[in-house]
C-alpha positions in Angstrom: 149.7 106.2 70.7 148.4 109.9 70.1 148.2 110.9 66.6 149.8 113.4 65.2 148.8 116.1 62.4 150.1 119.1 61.1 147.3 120.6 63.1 147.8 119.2 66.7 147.4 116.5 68.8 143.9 113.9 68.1 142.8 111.1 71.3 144.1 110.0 74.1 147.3 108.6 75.7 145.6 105.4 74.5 144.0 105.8 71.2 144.4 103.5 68.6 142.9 105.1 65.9 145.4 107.4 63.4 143.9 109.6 61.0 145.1 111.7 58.3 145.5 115.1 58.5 143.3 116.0 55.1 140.8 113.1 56.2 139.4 114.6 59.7 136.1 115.6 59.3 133.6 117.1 62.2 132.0 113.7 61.9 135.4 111.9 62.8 137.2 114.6 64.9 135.5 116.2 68.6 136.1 119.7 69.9 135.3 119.4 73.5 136.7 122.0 76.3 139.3 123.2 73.5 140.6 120.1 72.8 140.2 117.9 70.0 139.3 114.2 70.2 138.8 111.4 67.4 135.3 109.6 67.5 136.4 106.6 68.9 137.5 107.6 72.2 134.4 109.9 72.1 132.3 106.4 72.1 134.7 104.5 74.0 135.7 107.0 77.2 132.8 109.2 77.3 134.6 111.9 76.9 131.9 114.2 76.4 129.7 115.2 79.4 127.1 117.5 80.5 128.4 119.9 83.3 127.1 123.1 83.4 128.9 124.1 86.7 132.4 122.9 85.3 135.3 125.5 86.1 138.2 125.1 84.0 141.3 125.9 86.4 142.3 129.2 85.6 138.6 130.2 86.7 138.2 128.7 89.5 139.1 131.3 91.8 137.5 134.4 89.8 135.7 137.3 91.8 132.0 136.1 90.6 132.1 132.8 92.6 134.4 134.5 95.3 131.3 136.7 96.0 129.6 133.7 97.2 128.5 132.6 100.5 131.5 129.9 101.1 129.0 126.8 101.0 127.4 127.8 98.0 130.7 127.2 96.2 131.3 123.8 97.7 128.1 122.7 96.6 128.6 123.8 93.0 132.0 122.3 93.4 130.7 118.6 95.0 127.6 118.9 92.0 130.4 119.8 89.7 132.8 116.3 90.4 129.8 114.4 90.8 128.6 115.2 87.1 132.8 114.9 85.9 132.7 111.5 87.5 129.4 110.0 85.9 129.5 107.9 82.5 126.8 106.4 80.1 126.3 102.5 80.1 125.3 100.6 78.1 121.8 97.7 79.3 124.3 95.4 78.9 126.7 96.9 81.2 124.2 98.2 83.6 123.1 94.4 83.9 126.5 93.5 84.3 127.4 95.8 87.1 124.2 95.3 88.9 124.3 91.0 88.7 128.3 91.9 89.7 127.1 93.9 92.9 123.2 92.1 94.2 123.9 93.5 97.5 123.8 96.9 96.8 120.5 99.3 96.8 119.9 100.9 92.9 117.6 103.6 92.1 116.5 104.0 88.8 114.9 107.7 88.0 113.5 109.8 85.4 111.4 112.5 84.0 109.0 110.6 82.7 106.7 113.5 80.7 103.3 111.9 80.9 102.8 107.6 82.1 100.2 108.1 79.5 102.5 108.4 76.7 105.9 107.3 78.0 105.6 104.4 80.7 105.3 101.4 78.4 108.7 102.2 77.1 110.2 102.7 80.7 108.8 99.2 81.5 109.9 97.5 78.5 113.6 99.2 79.3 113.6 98.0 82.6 112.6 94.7 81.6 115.8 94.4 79.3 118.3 94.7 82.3 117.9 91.1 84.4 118.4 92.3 88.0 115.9 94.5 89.1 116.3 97.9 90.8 115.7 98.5 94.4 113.8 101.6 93.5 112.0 103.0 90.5 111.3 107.1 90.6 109.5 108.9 88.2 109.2 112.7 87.6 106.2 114.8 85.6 103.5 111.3 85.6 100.9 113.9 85.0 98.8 111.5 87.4 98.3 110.7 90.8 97.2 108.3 93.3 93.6 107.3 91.5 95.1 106.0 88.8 98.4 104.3 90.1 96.3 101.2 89.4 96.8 101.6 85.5 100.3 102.0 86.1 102.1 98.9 87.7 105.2 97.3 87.4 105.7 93.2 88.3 107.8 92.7 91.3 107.2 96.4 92.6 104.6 98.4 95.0 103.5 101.7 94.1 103.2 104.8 95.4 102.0 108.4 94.1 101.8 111.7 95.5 98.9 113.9 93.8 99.6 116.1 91.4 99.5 120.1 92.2 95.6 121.6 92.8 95.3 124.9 90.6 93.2 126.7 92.7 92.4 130.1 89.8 91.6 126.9 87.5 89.7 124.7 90.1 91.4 121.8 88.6 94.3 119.6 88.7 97.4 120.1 86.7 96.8 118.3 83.8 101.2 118.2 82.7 104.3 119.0 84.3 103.1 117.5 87.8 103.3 114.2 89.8 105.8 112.1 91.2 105.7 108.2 92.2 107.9 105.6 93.6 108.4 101.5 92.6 109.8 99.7 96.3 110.9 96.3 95.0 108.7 94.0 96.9 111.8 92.8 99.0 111.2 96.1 100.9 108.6 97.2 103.5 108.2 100.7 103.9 106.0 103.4 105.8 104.9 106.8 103.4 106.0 109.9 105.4 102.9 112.0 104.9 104.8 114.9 106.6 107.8 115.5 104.1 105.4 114.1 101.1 104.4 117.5 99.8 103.1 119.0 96.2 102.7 123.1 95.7 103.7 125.2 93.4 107.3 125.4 94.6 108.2 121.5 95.3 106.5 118.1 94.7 108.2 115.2 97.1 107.6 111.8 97.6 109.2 110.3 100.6 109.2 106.6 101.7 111.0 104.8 105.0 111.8 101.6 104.1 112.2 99.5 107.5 113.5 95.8 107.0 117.0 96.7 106.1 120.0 96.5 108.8 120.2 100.3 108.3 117.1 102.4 108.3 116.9 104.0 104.3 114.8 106.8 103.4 113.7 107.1 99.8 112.6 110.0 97.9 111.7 111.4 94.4 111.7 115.5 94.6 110.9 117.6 91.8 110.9 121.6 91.4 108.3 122.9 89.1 109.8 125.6 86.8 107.8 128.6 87.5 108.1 128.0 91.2 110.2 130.2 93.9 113.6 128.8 93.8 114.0 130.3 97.5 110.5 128.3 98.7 112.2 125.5 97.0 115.6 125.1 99.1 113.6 125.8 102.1 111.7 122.8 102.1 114.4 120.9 100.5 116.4 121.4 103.1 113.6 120.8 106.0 113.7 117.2 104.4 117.7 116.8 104.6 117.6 118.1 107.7 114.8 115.4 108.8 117.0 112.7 107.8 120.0 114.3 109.4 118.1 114.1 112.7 117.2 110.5 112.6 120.1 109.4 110.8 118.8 107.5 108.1 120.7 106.9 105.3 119.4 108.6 102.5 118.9 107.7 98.7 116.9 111.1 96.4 115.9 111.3 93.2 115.8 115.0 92.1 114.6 117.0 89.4 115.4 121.0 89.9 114.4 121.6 86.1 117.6 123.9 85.9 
């Protein structure tokens, strides 16, 4: 049942959990999007999401976004019901739903910030779910190729792309660079050197992995912050547009830093 208080409505159509008005607290009662919510269906629905692009309704038509190129605003509205629609999980959950569904391909991706300080703990995470991903993609390694070696993961072949050459330095980026890919061993896979690239406006890492019924491409992409956004979308969209051409299906990690 919804509560009730002097002071408005508190949950959801479903909520089992009443509260007195003079005992709500900020640690017990949620203001998200103007409305209030107790704690536990905070937890329990995962109510509270990170959208940036969200438009409540009575701004979705408003004269900012309708000075926009039509296509921008259905990409900002597809990003926009993609972030509505995702939840946390739990381990337990994710191994339930991955053991419930072996068939399917899984990525696993993050921002990584260093394998020197932070890829024990990735591989200790990963080794707490059961099934294992199809895919592994990492963001900011701070490493490359050389020392993919030092980095492995059981079950899983490696692959780096270098990390960005800083030519008024004549050195390599020592943070903030380098992206890699774990195939699950099931998988064989060609590198595509071509639409692999690393400058100061993208970093990609893209992989064709060949015994499946359907042709996949695989990819980790990240933008570099003090990169041209406009460089960016450029080559972003040379690799969608090589995958629309050979009609792969395609699976990207990305990382626009925004």
């Amino acid at each position: 049942a919804v509560v009730s208080t002097q002071s408005g409505h508190y949950g959801r159509d479903n909520c089992n959990c009443i509260l007195h008005n003079k005992c709500k607290t900020n640690d017990n009662i949620v203001n998200f999007r103007n409305q209030n919510f107790c704690i536990s269906c905070v937890n329990k629905f995962s109510i509270i999401r990170y959208n940036p692009l969200y438009q409540p309704q009575h701004l979705t038509s408003n004269e900012m976004l309708n000075e926009e190129p039509i296509n921008y605003i259905e990409s900002l509205e597809t990003i926009s019901n993609i972030l509505e629609n995702c939840r946390f999980y739990t381990l337990a959950e994710v191994s339930h739903k991955m053991k419930s569904t072996p068939k399917l391909l899984s990525s696993y991706f993050q921002n990584i910030d260093g394998n020197a300080t932070n890829f024990d703990q990735v591989v200790l995470q990963l080794a707490s779910i059961k099934d294992k991903f199809s895919f592994i993609g990492l963001a900011e390694t701070n490493t490359d190729c050389s020392n993919q070696e030092l980095y492995q993961i059981d079950g899983y072949t490696s692959c780096y792309q270098s990390r960005l050459f800083l030519k008024e330095r004549n050195q390599y980026k020592t943070k903030g660079s380098g992206v890699c890919l774990y195939i699950n061993n099931l998988y064989n896979f060609n590198h595509d050197e071509k639409l692999s690239l690393c400058d100061e406006n993208i970093e990609s890492l893209i992989v064709h992995v060949t015994n499946l019924p359907e042709p996949v491409t695989v990819g980790v992409i990240y933008r570099p912050p003090s990169g041209n956004l406009k460089e960016f979308n450029i080559q972003y969209e040379k690799i969608l547009s090589n995958q629309k051409r050979k009609k792969y299906r395609l699976r990207l990690c990305v990382d626009t830093t925004a």
